[in-house]
N, C-alpha and C positions, 0 to 999 in steps of 0.2 A: 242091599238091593240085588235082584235078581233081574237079568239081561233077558226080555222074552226072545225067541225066534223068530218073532215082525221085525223087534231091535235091533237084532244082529242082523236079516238079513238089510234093512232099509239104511246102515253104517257099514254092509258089506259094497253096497251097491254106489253108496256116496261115494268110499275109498276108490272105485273100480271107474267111475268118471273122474273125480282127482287125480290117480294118477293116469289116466289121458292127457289132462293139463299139464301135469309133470312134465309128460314126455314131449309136450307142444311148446308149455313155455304161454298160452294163450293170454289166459285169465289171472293167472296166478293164484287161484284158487286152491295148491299145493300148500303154501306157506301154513304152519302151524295156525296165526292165530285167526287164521278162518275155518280150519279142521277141526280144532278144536272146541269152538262154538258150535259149529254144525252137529256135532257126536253131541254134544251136549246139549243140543235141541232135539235132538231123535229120543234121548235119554229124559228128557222134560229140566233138565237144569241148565237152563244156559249159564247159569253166574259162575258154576263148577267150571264150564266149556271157557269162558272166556278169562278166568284165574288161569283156568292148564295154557289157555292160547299163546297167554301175557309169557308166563314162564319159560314154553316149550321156545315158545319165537324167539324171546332172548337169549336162550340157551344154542340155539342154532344158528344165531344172526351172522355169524363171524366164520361158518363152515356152508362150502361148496364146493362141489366136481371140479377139478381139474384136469384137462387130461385124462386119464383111464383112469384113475384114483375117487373110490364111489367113496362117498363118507357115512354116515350112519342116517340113516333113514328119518328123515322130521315128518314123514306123515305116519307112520307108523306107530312114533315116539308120542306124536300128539295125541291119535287115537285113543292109545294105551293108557294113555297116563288120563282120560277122564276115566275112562271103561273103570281101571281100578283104582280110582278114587272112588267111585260109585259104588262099585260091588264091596272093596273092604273097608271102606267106612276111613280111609288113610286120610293124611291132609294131603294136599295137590303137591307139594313141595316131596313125602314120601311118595307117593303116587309116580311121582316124574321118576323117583330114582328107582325103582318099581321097571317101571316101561323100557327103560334106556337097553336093556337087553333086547325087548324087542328091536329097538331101532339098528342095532346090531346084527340081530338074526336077518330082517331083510337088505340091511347094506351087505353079508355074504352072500344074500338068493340073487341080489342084483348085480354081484359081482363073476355070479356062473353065470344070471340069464346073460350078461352080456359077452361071456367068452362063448356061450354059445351060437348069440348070431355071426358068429365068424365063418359059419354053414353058409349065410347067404352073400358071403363074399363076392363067390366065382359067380353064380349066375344075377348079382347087382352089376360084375364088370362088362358079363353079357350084353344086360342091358342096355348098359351105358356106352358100353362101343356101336350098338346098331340106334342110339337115339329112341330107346322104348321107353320114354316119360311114366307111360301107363304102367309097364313091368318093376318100375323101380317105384312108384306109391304104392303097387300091391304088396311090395318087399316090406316096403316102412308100415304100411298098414299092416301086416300079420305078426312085427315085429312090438307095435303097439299093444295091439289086442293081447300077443301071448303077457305081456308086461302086467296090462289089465288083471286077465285073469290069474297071474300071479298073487297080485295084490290082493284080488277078493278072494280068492283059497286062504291066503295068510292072513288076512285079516276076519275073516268068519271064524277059522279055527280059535282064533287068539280072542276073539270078542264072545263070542259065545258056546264055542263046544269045549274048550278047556277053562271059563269061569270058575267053577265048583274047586278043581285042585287048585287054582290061583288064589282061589280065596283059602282055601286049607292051610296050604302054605305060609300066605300073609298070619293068619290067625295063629299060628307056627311059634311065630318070630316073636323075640322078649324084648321085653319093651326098649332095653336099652339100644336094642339093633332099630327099631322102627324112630325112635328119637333122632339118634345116626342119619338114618338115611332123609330124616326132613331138615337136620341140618347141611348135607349134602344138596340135596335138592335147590336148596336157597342158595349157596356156594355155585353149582354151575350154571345158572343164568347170567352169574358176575364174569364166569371165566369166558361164558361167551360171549356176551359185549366188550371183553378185554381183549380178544382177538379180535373182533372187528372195530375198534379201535385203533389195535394197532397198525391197522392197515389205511386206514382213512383219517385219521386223525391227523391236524394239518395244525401248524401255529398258528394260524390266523382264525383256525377256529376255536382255542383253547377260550376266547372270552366267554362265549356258549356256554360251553361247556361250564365255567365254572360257574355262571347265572344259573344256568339250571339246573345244578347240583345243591347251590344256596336257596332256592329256592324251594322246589322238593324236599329240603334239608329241615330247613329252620322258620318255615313257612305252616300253620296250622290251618291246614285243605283237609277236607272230608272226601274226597273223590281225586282219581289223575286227570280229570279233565282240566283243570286251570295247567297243568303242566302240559297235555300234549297241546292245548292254545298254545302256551308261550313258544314251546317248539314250532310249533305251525308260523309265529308273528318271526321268530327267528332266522327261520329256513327261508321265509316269505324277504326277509331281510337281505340275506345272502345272496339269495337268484336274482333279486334286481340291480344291486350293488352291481354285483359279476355282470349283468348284463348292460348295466350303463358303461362300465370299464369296455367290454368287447365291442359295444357301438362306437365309443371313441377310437378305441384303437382302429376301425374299419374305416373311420372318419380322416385319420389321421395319413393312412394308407393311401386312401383316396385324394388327398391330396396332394 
């Protein structure tokens, strides 16, 4: 499949309000497995868009900013990885391991644009010592936009004007390297629910956990919908438990 120039620009333009979001935090409409539907409705496959969504989100569940420390790009990654699953005909799983470069190349542009606004330092301090509210949103406003138009320079280039060599290249590649990389592919969505695991993973949830692994496992379901319900009945579970315990204990206080 070939990317028209409506294509590209109408996923250039998506990218460029996304990361707005990014940078707000609003809607959350950054997270992979909304990006990836979306690219993949501009594309006419949503089913491709919401496989990359499922993957990419997994793959990045467990990484986020800390600090001055940018990590590798999930909107970029998601992008990517429909784009070329589409154009070279890959599974989603190669596809992902495909794109992860890109997510790299914009976690380095994101790591200059942001040594760069260190320009609007001095006259933010300005601001901020005479009480100019309006001087310091125009600061964070030019600071968005330049961010914007980042994203849609990179992501046009990468979606539509370099297609042709990305497809070359894939077409390149023997088959035992594209096998490779769909084994890959399937491997880092585990590695990154394994970090974010590690961090949230608590005793008291391990019962969950292994319900829904038995489940999902040794359970013959045609679709994830019975499993993201039981998560849903589970989590639903959780929050009122924890919130009957914090009423008591405020109960308890109380008296």
């Amino acid at each position: 499949m070939e990317i028209t120039l409506l294509q590209g620009l109408l996923i250039t333009i998506a990218v460029m309000i996304i990361s707005i979001d990014n940078a707000l935090e609003g809607f959350f409409l950054f997270r992979p497995i909304i990006v990836a539907p979306l690219v993949g409705a501009i594309l006419g496959d949503v089913k491709t868009g919401l496989m990359a969504g499922g993957l990419v989100e997994l793959a990045f569940a467990g990484v986020t900013p800390v600090g001055g420390v940018v990590p590798p790009n999930a909107i970029m990654g998601a992008v990517m990885t429909v784009v070329l699953a589409k154009t070279t005909g890959q599974s989603v799983q190669a596809a992902f391991t495909l794109a992860y470069p890109f997510a790299l190349l914009m976690q380095y542009l994101n790591s200059l644009e942001y040594t760069v606004y260190s320009v609007f330092n001095k006259p933010a301090e300005k601001y901020a010592a005479k009480g100019n509210v309006h001087g310091l949103n125009k600061l964070c406003g030019l600071g968005i936009l330049f961010n914007s138009l980042l994203y849609g320079l990179v992501c046009f280039l990468s979606v539509y004007a370099l297609q042709e060599p990305m497809s070359n290249l894939v077409n390149m590649m023997p088959a035992f390297l594209t096998n490779g990389l769909s084994v890959a592919g399937g491997i880092i969505p585990a590695v990154g629910f394994a970090m974010l695991l590690r961090v949230m993973l608590k005793p008291k949830y391990v019962p969950y956990l292994i319900a829904g692994f038995l489940f999902a496992t040794y359970i013959n379901i045609s679709n994830i919908m019975p499993v993201a319900l039981m998560g849903l009945a589970f989590g639903l579970v959780a929050y009122f438990k924890e919130d009957k315990e914090e009423g008591a204990d405020n109960n308890e206080e109380g008296i």
